[in-house]
N, C-alpha and C positions, 0 to 999 in steps of 0.2 A: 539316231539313224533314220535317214529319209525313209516311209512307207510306201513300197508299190504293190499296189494294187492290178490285178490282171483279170477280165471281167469278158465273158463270151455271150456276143448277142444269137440270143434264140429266133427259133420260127420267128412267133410270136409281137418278138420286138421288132421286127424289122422294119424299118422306114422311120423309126424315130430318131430325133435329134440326139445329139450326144448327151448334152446337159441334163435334155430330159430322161434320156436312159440312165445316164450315171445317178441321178437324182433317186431313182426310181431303184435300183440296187443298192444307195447308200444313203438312205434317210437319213442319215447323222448331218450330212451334209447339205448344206443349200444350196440350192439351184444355183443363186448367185454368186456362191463361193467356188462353184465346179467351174464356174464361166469365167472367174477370176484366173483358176487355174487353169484354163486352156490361153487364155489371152498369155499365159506368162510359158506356153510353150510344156507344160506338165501333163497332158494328155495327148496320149500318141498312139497313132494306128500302123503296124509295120515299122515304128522308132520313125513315124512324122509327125508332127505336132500335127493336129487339127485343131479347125474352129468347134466352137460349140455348138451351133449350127449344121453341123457335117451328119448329115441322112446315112443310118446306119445300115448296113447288110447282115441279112441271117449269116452266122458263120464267123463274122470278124468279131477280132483278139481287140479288145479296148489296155491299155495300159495307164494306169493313171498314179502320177508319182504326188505324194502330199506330203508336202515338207513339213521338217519339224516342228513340234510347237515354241511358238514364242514363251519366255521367260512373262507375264504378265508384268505391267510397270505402273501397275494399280496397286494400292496398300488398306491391308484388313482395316477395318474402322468394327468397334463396340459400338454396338447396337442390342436395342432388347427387340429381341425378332419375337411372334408370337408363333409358337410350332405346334402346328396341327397331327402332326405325326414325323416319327422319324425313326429309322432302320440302320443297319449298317450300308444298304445302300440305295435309298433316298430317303429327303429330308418333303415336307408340305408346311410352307408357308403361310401367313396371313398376311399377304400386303399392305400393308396401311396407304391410307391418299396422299395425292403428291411425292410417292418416292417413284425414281425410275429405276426399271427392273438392272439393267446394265450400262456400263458405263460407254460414252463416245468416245474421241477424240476431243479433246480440250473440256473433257468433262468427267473429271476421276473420280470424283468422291460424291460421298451421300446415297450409292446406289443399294440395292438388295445385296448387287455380287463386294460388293466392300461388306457388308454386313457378314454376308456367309463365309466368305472369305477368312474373316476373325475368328468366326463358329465351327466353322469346320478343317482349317488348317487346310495342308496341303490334300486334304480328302475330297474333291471335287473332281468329274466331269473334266477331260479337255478337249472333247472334237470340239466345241464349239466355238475355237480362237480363242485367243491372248485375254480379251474382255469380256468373256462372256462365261468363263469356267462355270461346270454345271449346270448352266443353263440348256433347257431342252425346249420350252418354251416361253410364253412372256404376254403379260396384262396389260394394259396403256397407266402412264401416270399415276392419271386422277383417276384410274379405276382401282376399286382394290377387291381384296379376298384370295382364294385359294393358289397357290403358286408350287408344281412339282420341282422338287433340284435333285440333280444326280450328282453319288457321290463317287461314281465311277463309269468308265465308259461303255461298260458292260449295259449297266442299269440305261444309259445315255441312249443305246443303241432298240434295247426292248422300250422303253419309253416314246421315243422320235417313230420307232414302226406302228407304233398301236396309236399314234395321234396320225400317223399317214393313213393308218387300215380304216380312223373315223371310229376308234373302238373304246373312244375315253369317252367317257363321261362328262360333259361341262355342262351347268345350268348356270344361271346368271339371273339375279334380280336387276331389275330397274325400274324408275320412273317415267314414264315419256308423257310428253305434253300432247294436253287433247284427247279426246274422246274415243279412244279405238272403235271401230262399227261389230268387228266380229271377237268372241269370246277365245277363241283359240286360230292359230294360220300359221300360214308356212311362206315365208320370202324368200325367191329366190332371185339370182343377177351377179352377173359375174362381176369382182370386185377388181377393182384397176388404178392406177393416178388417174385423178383428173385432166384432162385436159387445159382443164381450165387456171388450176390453179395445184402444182407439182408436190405443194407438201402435204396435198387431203388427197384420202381416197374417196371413188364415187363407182356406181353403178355402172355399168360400160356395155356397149354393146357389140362392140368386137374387141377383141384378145380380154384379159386380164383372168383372173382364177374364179372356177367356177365355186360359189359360196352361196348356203345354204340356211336359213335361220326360224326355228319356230318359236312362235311364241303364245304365249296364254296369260289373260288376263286372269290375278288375282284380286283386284280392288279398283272400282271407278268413284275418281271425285270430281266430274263434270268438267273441269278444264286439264286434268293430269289421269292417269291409268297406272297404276301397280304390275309390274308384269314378268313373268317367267320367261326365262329364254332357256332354251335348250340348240346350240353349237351342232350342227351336225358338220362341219367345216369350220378353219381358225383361218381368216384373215385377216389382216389388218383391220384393225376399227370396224369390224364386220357389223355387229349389232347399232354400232352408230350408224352405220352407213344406209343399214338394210333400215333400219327405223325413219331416216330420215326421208328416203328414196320415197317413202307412203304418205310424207305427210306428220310424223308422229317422233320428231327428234326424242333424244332426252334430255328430260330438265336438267339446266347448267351448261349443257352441252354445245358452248355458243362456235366452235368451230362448225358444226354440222345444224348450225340452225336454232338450237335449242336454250332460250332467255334463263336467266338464273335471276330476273327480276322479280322482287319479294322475296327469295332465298339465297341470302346473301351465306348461309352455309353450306351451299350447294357450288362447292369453289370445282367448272370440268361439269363431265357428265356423271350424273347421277346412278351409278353402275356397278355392281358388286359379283365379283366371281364364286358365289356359292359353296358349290359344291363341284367335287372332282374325283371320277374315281377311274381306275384302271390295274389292270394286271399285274403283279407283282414277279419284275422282273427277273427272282430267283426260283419261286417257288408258285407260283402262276396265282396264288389267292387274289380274291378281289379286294382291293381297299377303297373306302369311299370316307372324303374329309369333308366334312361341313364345316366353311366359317361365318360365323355369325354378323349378323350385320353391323354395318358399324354404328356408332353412338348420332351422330351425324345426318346417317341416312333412317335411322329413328325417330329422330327427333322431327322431320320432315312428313313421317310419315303420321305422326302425329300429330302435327298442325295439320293436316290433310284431312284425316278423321275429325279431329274435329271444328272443324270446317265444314263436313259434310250434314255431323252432328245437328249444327245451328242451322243450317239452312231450312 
């Protein structure tokens, strides 16, 4: 049965866009799936469709109809997942390198959601489309570590509000090349496509999402830095981007600048999602997951050290 949704703009909201109001009452959802659904005629003011676009009034009735989920036409794949924690409803991942969290178009298998998939049966998450079950957020690649999945849309809905409220917890280790000047800082710049070139993101100086990044150095080895990041916003490639934006890619990390020459096991950027914690959607306790580094980005760090050593 199709979902409608019936949603009344406040005071408060008045003069926003649709997208971004609907966005903003139904975290579960993204912005560019609300847009999706107004282009297809599924958001209506008075039973008229509007754009997503369309500058809202205090007072009006939003309608928004969300059609059924698709049957998914991805198949579970046996995987040894390494589980950081798990509940009746959600599961904490350890992503290993080189897997991608969910699947594309003309790209079904070897993903996380094929793995969980096998693991969890039909216990998954479905606001988030036909390929993406479970999924509430998502790592790049060649990054790996800590990874939240919903096993339901309940969990889906407290999880997407507390990563929109800024209220989860993400630290991230990394490598970056070169010498940081300051022991701890804070990058900020809003993150967007490039201009230049549509499949990277970069630093922008008008429109794109406003993102936020600190970091703190835990280890300098003269041409590389050891470093903490703590996420105060998720955007795409955020810590590649905000690192790169200064001068200080990460090692491997040759789309955004950063050589993997001499670290031929530095396959991507050098990037590990730590730790993650946030509210427990049933029963509001904190949980916080630490994954451990991987073998990989050990091993690096230890040529590093001693490297320094000998000097």
């Amino acid at each position: 049965m199709t979902d409608i949704r019936v949603l009344t703009v406040g005071e408060n909201e008045a003069g926003l866009r649709t997208d971004r109001f609907l966005a903003e009452k139904l975290p579960e959802f993204s912005r560019s799936y609300l847009q999706d659904l107004a282009a297809e005629g599924r958001i209506r003011i008075l039973e008229k469709p509007v754009k997503s676009s369309r500058k809202l009034a205090a007072g009006e009735t939003v309608e928004i109809e969300i059609p059924d989920m698709e049957v998914p036409e991805i198949l579970p794949e046996k995987m040894d997942l390494d589980i950081l924690y798990e509940d009746a409803d959600v599961l904490v991942v350890n992503k290993p390198k080189g897997m991608t969290v969910h699947p594309a178009p003309g790209h079904s298998t070897g993903t996380l959601v094929n793995g969980i998939m096998d693991y969890c049966g039909s216990g998954l998450s479905g606001i988030n489309g036909v390929l993406r079950p479970g999924i509430v957020h998502r790592i790049d690649k060649d990054t790996t570590g800590s990874l939240v999945i919903c096993k339901n849309d309940a969990a889906h809905r407290s999880i997407a509000q507390q990563l929109q409220d800024h209220t989860v917890t993400r630290r991230y280790r990394g490598i970056v090349t070169g010498n940081l000047k300051d022991d701890s800082g804070t990058i900020t710049g809003n993150i967007g496509r490039s201009t230049r070139d549509r499949k990277k993101m970069a630093v922008v100086r008008e429109g794109g999402k406003r993102a936020v990044t600190h970091y703190r150095v835990l280890e300098r080895f003269g041409n590389y830095t050891y470093c903490e990041f703590r996420l105060e916003t998720g955007r795409t490639h955020q810590i590649r981007v905000h690192m790169a934006s200064i001068g200080h890619p990460l090692l491997g990390d040759e789309v955004y600048g950063g050589s993997r020459k001499g670290f031929p096991e530095a396959e991507g950027q050098t990037l590990h999602a730590m730790v993650i914690g946030f509210r427990h959607p049933s029963d509001g306790r904190y949980i916080e997951c630490t994954a451990p580094l991987p073998a990989y980005f050990e091993e690096i760090l230890n040529r590093l050290r001693n490297e320094r050593e000998r000097r």
